[in-house]
N, C-alpha and C positions, 0 to 999 in steps of 0.2 A: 308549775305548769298546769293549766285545768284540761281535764280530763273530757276529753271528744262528748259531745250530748249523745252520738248513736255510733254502736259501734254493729258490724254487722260482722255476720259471721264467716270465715274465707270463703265456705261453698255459697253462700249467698252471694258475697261481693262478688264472686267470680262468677258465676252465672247473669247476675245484672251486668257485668265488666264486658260479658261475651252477649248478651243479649238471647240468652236460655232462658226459656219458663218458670217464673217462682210465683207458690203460691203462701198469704200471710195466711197465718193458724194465729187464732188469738186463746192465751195461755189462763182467761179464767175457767173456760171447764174443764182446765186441769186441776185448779188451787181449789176453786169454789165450787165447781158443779157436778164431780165425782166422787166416792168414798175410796179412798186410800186401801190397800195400793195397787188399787186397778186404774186410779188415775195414770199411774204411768204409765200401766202399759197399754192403756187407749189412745195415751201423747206417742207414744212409739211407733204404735199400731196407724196412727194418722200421717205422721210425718214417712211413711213406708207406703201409704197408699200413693202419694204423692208421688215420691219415687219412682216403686212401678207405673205412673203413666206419665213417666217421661219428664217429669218439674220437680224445681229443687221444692223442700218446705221451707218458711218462714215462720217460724213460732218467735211470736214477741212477746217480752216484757223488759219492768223494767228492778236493775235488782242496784242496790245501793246508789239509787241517784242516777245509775247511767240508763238508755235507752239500750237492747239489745236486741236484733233483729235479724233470729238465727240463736239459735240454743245449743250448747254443745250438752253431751253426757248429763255432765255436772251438772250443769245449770238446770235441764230438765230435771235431775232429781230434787234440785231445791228447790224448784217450784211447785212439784207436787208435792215433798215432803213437810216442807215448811208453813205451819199451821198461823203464822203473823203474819203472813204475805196480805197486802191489801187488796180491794179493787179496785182497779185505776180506769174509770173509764175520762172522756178528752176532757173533762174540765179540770180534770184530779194531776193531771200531768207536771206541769207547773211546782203546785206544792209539792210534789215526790220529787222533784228532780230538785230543787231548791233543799229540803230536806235530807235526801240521801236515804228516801226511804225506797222500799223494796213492794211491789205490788205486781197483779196479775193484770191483762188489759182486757178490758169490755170491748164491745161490737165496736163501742165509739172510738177507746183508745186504741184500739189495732188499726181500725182503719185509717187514723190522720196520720198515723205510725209508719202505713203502711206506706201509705202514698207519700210524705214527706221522705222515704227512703226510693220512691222511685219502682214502686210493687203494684201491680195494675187489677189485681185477683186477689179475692179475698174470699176463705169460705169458713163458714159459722154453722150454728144448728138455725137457731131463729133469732128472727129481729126483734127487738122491743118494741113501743104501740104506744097506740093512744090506751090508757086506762078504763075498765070499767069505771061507769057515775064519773066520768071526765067534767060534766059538766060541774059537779060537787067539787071534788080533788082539784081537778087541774091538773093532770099526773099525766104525763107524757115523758117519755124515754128519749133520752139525749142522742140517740142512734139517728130519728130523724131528723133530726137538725143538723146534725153533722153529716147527714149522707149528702145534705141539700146542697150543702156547699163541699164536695169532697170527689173529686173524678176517680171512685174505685169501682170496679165490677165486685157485687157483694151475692156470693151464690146460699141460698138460705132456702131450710124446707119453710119460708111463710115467717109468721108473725105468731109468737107464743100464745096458745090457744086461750090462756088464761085472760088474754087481752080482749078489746074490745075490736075485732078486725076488720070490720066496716069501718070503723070511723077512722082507724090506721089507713085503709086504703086511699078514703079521704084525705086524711091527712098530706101522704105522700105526694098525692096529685095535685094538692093546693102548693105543696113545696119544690114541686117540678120535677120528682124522682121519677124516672121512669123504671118500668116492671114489666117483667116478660113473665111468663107460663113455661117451662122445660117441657115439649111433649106432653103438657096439659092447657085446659082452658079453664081452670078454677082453680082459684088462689089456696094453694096447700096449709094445712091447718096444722104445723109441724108436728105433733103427735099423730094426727090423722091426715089420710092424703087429700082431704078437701076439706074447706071452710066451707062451700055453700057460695061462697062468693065469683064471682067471674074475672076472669083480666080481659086485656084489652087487645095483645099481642101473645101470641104462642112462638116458640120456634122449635125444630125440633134434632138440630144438630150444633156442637160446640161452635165450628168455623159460622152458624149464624150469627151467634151472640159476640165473637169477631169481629164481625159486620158492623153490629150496632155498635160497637167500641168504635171501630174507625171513624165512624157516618159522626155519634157524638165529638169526636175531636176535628172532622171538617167542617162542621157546623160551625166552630167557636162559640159553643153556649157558656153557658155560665159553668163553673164545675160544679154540675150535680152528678150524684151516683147511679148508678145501673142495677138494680136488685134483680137475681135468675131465679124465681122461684122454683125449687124444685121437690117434686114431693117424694115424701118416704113410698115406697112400694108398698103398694095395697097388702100384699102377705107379710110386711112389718111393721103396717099400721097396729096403733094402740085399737081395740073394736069400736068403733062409735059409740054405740051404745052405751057399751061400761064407761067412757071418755067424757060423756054427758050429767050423766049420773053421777061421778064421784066428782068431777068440779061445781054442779051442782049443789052438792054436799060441803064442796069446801069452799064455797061460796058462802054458805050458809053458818058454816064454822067461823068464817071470816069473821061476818057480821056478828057473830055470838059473844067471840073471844075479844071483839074491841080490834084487831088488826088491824090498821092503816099506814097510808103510805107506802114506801119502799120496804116495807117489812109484808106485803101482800103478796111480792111477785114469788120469794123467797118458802114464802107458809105456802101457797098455793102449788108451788112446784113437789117442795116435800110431802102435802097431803098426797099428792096424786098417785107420787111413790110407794108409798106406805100402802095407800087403799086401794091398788094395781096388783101389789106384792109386785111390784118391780117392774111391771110391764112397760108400764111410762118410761120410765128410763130405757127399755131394751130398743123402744120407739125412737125417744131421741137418740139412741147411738146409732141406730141404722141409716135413722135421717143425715148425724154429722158423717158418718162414712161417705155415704153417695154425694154429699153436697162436696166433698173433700174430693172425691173421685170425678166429678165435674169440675169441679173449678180447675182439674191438673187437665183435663181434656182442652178446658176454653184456654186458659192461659198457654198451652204448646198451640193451637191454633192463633193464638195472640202473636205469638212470636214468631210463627210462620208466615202471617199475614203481609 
């Protein structure tokens, strides 16, 4: 007998069965984007912020071939623990599941994940982008293209600063995604809480961004996604200044050591760590916190609505 592609987990199924607020957690900054074993217990610590605001969590991945959507115990510790886990984001799906391999899911594979399980919230740290030197590379993150075609609400502090976030913005708008502002009018720079750049739309309460869900599904558009920008709070931004400076710097590294391609997003993240003493990261978890703690405010007004 073959084995179900997605299995969810009872308090998930039961909460979509009742029509209760759930929010997707995507499980690679647990596998790949923390040092052990604090990964666990920031997957803990996340799936509990959700909780207290009233929505189940949906942490997904996928572990031997099957889809799972909703992690028990166990599962959350093999996925932090387990150092072969791959990343899976949507175009990697297919081969893992054909194979019976076991992998963490990207911005891209939570979301098709998500919504294919009927999950309307999704909340992340940051988006992937259009690449610096795009015009050279061609390097653009698979996030935008699947948001373009994908009806999820994706709550994110911005677009990873390492990126090129003007032309992400572009991008977005050529692909029809639309983007709000959280109680800001500048597009948050996820380690810092402005890019410099402006949005188009602000809102400044959950049951808005409600709104725009509804309006999207009377419309009958095309299924594009909804990004909520929201930014990290000024007193847990990384400083500007030093933010500038050390990417700067590993910028500059980049270019020295030969770095290219998908081995850029990876160095550039780790530099920033290292020559922060860690600030960077304390930026990004505050940023996944609140974006965590928003997505469980819109998706219980989702459900309310």
């Amino acid at each position: 007998m073959t084995a179900p592609l997605m299995v969810q987990s009872e308090e998930v199924r039961g909460a979509l069965a009742d029509g209760r607020p759930v929010v997707a957690l995507e499980s690679t900054i647990i596998a790949h984007g923390l040092p052990r074993p604090r990964n666990l217990r920031v997957a803990e610590e996340l799936e509990e912020i959700v909780r207290a605001h009233g929505a189940v969590p949906a942490t997904i991945a996928v572990l031997d071939g099957q889809v799972h959507v909703g992690l028990g115990k166990a599962q959350l510790e093999r996925v932090a623990d387990d150092p072969s886990l791959r990343k899976l984001g949507h175009r990697d799906l297919a081969p893992a599941l054909a194979a019976g391999a076991s992998g963490a899911t990207t911005v891209s594979g939570t979301a098709f994940l998500a919504r294919r399980a009927g999950i309307r919230v999704f909340a992340t740290g940051g988006l992937g982008g259009v690449h610096r030197e795009w015009t050279t590379t061609q390097d653009e993150s698979a996030d935008l293209g699947l948001l373009a075609r994908t009806r999820i609400t994706v709550v994110c502090a911005g677009v990873k600063s390492i990126l090129d976030v003007p032309a992400t913005l572009q991008r977005l708008e050529t692909l029809g995604v639309a983007v709000v502002g959280y109680r800001t009018d500048s597009f948050p720079g996820f380690y810092v809480s402005s890019s410099g750049e402006p949005v188009d739309w602000t809102v400044q309460e959950p049951r808005s961004v409600a709104a725009i869900m509804a309006a999207q599904d009377r419309l009958g558009e095309r299924e594009s996604a909804l990004v909520v920008a929201n930014p990290v709070p000024t007193h847990h931004q990384l400083d500007p200044a030093l933010h500038d400076r050390v990417l700067e710097d590993g910028l500059e590294a980049c270019a020295r050591e030969g770095v290219t391609g998908q081995a850029v997003t990876p160095f550039l993240l780790d530099y920033l760590v290292r020559h922060t003493a860690g600030a960077s990261l304390e930026a990004n978890l505050a940023a996944v916190r609140g974006n965590v703690r928003l997505a469980a405010q819109i998706a219980t007004a989702w459900a309310q609505a």
